[in-house]
C-alpha positions as CSV (number, residue, x, y, z in Angstrom):
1,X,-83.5,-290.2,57.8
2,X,-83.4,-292.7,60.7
3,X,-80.2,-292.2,63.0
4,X,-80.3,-295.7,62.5
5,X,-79.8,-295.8,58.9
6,X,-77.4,-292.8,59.0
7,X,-74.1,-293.8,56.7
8,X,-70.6,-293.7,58.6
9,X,-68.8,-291.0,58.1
10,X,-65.9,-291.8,55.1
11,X,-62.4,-291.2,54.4
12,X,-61.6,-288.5,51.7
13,X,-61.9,-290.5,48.2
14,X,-58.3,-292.0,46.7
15,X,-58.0,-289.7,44.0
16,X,-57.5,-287.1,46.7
17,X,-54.6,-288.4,48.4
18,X,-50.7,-288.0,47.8
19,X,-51.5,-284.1,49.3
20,X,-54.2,-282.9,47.0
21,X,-56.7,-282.9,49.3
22,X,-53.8,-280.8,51.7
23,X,-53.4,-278.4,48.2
24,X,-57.6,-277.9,47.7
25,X,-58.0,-277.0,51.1
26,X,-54.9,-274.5,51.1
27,X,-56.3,-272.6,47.9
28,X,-59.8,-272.8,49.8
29,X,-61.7,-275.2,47.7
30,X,-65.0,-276.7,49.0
31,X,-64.9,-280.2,49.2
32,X,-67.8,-282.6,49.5
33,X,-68.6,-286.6,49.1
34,X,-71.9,-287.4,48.6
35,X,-74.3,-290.4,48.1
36,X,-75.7,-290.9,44.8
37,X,-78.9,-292.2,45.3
38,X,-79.7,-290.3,49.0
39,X,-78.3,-286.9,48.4
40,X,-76.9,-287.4,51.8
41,X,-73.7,-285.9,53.0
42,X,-70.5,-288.7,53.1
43,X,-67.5,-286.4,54.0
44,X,-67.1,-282.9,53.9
45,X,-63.6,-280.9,54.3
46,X,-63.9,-277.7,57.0
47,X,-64.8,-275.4,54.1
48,X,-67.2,-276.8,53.3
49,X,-68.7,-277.8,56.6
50,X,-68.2,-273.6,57.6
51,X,-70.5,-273.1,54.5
52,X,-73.4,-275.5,55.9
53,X,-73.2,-273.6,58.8
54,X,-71.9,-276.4,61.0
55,X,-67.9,-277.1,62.2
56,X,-68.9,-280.9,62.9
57,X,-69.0,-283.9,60.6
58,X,-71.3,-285.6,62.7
59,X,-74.1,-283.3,62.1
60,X,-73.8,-282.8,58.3
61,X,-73.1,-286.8,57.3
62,X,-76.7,-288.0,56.7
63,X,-78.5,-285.1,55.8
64,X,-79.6,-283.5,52.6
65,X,-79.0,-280.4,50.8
66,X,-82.9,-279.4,52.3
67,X,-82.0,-280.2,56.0
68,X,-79.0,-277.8,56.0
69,X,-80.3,-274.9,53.9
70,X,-82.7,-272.8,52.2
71,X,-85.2,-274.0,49.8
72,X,-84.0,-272.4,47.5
73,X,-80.4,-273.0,47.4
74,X,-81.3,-276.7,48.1
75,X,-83.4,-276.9,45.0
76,X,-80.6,-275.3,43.0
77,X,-78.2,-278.0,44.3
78,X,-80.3,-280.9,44.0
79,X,-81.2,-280.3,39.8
80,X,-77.4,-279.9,39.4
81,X,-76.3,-283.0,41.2
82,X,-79.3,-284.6,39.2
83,X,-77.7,-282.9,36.0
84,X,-74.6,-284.0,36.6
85,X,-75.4,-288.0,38.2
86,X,-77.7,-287.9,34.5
87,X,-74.5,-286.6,32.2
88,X,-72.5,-289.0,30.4
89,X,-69.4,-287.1,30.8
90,X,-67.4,-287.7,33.9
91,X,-67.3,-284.3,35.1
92,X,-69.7,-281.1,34.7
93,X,-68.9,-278.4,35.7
94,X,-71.8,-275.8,36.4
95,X,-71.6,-271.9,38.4
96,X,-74.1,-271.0,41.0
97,X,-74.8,-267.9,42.6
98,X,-75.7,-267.2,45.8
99,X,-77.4,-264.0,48.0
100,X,-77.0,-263.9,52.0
101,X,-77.4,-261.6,54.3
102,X,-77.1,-259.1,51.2
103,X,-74.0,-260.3,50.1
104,X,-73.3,-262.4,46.2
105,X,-71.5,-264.9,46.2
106,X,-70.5,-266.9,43.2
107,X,-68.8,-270.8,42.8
108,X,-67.4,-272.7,40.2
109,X,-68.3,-276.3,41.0
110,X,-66.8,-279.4,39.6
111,X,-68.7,-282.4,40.3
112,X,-67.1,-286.0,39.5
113,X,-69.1,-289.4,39.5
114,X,-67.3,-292.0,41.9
115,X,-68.5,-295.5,41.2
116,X,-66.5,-297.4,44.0
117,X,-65.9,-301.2,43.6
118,X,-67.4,-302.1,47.0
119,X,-70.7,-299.8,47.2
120,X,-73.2,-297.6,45.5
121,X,-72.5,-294.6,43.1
122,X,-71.1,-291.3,45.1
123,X,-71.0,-287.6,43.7
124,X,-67.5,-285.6,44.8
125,X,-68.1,-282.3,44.4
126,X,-65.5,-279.7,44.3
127,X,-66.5,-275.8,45.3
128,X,-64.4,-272.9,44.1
129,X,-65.3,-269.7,45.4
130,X,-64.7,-267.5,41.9
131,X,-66.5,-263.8,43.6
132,X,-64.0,-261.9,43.9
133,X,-62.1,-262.6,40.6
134,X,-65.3,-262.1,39.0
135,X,-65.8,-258.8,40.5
136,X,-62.0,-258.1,39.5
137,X,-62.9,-258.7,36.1
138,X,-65.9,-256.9,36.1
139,X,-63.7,-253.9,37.3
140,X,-61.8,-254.2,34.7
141,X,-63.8,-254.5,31.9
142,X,-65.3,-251.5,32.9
143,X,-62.1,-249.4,33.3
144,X,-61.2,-250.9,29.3
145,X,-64.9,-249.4,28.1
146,X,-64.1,-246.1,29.6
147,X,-60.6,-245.8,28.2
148,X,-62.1,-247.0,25.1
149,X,-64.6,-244.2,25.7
150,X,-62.6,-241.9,26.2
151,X,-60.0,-242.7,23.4
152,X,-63.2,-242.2,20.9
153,X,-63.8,-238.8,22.5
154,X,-60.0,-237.8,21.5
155,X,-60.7,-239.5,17.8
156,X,-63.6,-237.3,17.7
157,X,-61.8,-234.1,18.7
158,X,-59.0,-235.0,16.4
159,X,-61.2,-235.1,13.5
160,X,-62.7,-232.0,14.4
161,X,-59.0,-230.6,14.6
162,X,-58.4,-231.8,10.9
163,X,-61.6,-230.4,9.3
164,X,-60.9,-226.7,11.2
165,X,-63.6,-226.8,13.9
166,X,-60.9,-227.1,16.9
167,X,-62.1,-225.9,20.8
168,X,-60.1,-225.7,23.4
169,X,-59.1,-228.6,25.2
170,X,-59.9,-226.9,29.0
171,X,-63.5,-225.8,29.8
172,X,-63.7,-222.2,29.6
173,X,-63.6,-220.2,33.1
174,X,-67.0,-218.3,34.0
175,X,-66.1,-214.6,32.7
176,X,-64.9,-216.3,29.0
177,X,-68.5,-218.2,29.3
178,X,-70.0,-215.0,29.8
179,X,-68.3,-213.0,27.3
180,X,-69.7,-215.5,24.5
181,X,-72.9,-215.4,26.0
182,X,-73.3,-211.8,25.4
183,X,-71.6,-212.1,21.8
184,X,-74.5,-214.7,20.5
185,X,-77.0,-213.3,22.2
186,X,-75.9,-209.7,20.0
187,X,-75.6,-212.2,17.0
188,X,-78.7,-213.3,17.9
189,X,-81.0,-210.4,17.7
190,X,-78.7,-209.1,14.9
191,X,-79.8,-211.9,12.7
192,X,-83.4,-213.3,14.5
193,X,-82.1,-216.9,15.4
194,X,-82.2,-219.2,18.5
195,X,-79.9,-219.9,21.0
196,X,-80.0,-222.0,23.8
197,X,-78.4,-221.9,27.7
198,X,-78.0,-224.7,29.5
199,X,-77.0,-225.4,33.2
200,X,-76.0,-228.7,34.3
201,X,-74.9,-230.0,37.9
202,X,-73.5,-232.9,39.6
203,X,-76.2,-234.6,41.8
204,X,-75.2,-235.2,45.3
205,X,-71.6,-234.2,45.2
206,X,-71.0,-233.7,48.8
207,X,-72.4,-237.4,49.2
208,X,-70.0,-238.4,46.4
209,X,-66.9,-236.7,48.3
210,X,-67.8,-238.1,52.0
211,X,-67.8,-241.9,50.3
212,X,-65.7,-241.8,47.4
213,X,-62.8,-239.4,48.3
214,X,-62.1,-236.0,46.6
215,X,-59.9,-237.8,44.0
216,X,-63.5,-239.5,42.9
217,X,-65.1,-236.5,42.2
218,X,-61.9,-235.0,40.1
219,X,-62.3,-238.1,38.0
220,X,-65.9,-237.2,37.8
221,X,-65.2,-233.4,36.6
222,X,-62.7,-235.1,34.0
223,X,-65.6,-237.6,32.6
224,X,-68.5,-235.1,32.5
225,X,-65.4,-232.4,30.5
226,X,-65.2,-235.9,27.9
227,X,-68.5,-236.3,27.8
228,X,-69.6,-232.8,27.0
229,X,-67.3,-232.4,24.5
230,X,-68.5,-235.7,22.7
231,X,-72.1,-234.8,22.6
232,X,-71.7,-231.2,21.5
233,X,-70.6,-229.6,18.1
234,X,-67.3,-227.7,17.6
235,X,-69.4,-224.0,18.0
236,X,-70.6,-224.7,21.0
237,X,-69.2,-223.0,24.2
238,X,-68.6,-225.4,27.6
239,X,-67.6,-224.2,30.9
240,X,-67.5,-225.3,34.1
241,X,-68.8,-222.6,36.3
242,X,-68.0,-224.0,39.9
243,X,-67.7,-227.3,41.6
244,X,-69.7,-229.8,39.7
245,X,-71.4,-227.2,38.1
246,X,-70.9,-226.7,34.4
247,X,-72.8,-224.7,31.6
248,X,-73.2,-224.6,27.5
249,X,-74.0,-222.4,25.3
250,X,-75.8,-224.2,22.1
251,X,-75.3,-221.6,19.5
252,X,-78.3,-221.8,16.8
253,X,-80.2,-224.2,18.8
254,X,-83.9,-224.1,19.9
255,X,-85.3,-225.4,23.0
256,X,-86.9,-228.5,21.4
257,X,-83.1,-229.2,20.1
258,X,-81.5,-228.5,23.2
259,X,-83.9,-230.8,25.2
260,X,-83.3,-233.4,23.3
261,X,-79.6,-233.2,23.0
262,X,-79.1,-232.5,26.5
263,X,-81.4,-235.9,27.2
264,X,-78.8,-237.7,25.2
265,X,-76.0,-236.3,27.5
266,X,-77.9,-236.9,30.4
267,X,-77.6,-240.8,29.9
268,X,-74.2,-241.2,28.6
269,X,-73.5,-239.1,32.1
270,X,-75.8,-241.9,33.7
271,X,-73.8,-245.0,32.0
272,X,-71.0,-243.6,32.1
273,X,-68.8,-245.8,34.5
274,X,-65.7,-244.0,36.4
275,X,-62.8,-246.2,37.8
276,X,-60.5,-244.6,40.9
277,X,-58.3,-246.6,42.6
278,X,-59.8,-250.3,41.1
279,X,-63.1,-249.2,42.2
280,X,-66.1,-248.1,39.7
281,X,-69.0,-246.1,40.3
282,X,-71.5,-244.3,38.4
283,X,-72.4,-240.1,38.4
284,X,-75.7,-238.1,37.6
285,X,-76.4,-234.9,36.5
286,X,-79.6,-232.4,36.7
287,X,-79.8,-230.3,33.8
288,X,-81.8,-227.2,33.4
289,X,-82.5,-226.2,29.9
290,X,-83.6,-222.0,28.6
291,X,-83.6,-220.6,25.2
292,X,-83.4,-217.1,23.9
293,X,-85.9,-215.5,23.0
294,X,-88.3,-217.8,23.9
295,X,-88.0,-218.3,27.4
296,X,-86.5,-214.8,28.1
297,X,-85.9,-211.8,26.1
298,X,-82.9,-210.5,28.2
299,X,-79.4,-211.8,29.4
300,X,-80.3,-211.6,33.3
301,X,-83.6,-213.4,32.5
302,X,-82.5,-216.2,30.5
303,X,-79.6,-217.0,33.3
304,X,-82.3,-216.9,35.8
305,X,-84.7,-219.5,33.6
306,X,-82.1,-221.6,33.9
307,X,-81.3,-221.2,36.9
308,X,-85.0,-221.6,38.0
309,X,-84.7,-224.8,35.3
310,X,-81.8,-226.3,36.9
311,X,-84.1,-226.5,40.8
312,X,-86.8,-227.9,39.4
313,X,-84.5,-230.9,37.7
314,X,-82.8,-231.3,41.3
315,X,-86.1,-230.8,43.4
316,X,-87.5,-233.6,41.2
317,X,-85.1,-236.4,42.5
318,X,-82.4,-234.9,39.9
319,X,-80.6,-237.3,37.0
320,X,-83.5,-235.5,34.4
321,X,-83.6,-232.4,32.1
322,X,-86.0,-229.8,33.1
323,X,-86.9,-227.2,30.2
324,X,-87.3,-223.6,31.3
325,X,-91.4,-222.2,30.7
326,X,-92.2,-220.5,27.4
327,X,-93.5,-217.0,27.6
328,X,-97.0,-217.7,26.8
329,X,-97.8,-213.7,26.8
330,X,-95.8,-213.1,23.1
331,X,-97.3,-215.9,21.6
332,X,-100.7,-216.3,22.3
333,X,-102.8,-213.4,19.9
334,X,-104.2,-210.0,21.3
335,X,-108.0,-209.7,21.1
């Protein structure tokens, strides 16, 4: 636009006197006046100026939405005050969203029709940033899914209760683990049936503790004890064996079975959203699956198949399931 033709600077419109305008800027509104037909910038409260990325009237009355910032966010803007000059109603209200320098930001933007009695049709636009109550929200809706979650998990265990198929509310310690290892794996050569180990672990717990806090990765251990519990039967054994490594023991189960169970734990561990102190984040696991007698015809073996099971899940970037080999040399015929 020629300096010549630039529009003088206006007052705030009427309908924002009496200490509205005072009120808008206190809560932080973004305030704008604009000309209908130009796009040009009339007025602009110091909000809103800060967002344009100028402190001075004088260099944001007369120019467009394209003069004072991206493309793309001048395009946005432009449709909308085109949607809105276009509307029969006297207000629309519309949200944008908005990426810099990494960062989202979201608005809730009124934008009213002016038709003064001495001049041309202007467009008052009202900004209110809406981000972090958004992100509050969000926060929240997640911490209700996981209490919801979590309130299923206790249904679940409650039914399991009623029928007669109770377990122990704590994960079992390492020697109880053990000692029912060795019972099905008697039970298991007693009466020829499958069994299955498998190994699961926390991926980048350290990482987790350094950022999060210790408190986070309690919260964690409590989630992955829920979600174990929901995704396994009544017989079979769960234990955490160290920090953020746990174990079960899937009694009758082959290793197609247990691969494919384990899979389904394996992403509600990856959905699953944990809340600590307002503040939600998600948790992976590698899990290393081995099955007797397939993979190993001894104790020591099969612990050391899943072991060997459990490093190749992590090596390979963890959050998978990793099945221990078969022992090709029993099933393939003797010539």
């Amino acid at each position: 636009m020629n300096l010549l033709e630039q529009p003088v600077p206006v007052a705030p419109p009427a309908l924002l006197a009496g200490g509205v305008l005072d009120l808008l800027q206190t809560e932080g509104v973004l305030l704008a006046l604009k000309d209908a037909d130009s796009g040009c910038y009339l007025w602009a409260n110091a909000a809103c100026l800060a967002w344009l990325g100028s402190h001075a009237q004088r260099r944001v009355v007369g120019a467009t939405d394209l003069e004072l910032l991206p493309q793309a966010e001048a395009n946005a803007l432009q449709a909308a005050d085109a949607r809105a000059l276009a509307a029969e109603l006297p207000t629309v209200v519309e949200d944008h969203r908005f990426e810099r320098a990494g960062q989202r930001s979201e608005f809730r933007v009124v934008r009213c029709v002016l038709v003064p009695a001495d001049g041309p049709r202007q467009l008052l636009c009202l900004w209110r940033d809406v981000t972090q109550s958004r992100r509050d929200a969000g926060r929240l809706q997640a911490a209700l899914d996981q209490i919801e979650r979590q309130q299923q998990s206790v249904e679940a265990l409650r039914r399991q209760h009623a029928q007669g198929l109770d377990r122990p509310s704590e994960l079992f310690r390492r020697e109880h683990f053990e000692e029912h290892l060795r019972r099905e794996a008697a039970l298991s050569q007693r009466e020829h049936r499958e069994f299955a180990l498998v190994l699961l672990a926390l991926d980048r717990t350290e990482a987790l503790r350094q950022t999060l806090g210790e408190a986070a990765v309690q919260e964690i251990t409590r989630s992955m004890g829920h979600l174990m519990r929901s995704n396994t039967r009544a017989m079979d054994v769960l234990s955490q064996l160290g920090d953020g490594r746990f174990a079960i023991l899937l009694s009758g189960v082959g290793l197609a079975t247990a691969h494919a169970r384990m899979e389904h734990l394996r992403r509600a561990c990856a959905t699953e959203v944990v809340v600590v102190g307002g503040q939600g984040f998600n948790f992976e696991v590698s899990i290393g699956v081995a099955s007797f007698p397939h993979t190993a015809a001894t104790l020591d073996d099969l612990s050391q198949a899943a072991v060997r099971a459990l490093a190749d899940a992590r090596q390979r970037g963890g959050n998978r399931v990793a099945l221990a080999s078969i022992r090709l040399g029993e099933l393939l015929p003797v010539n």
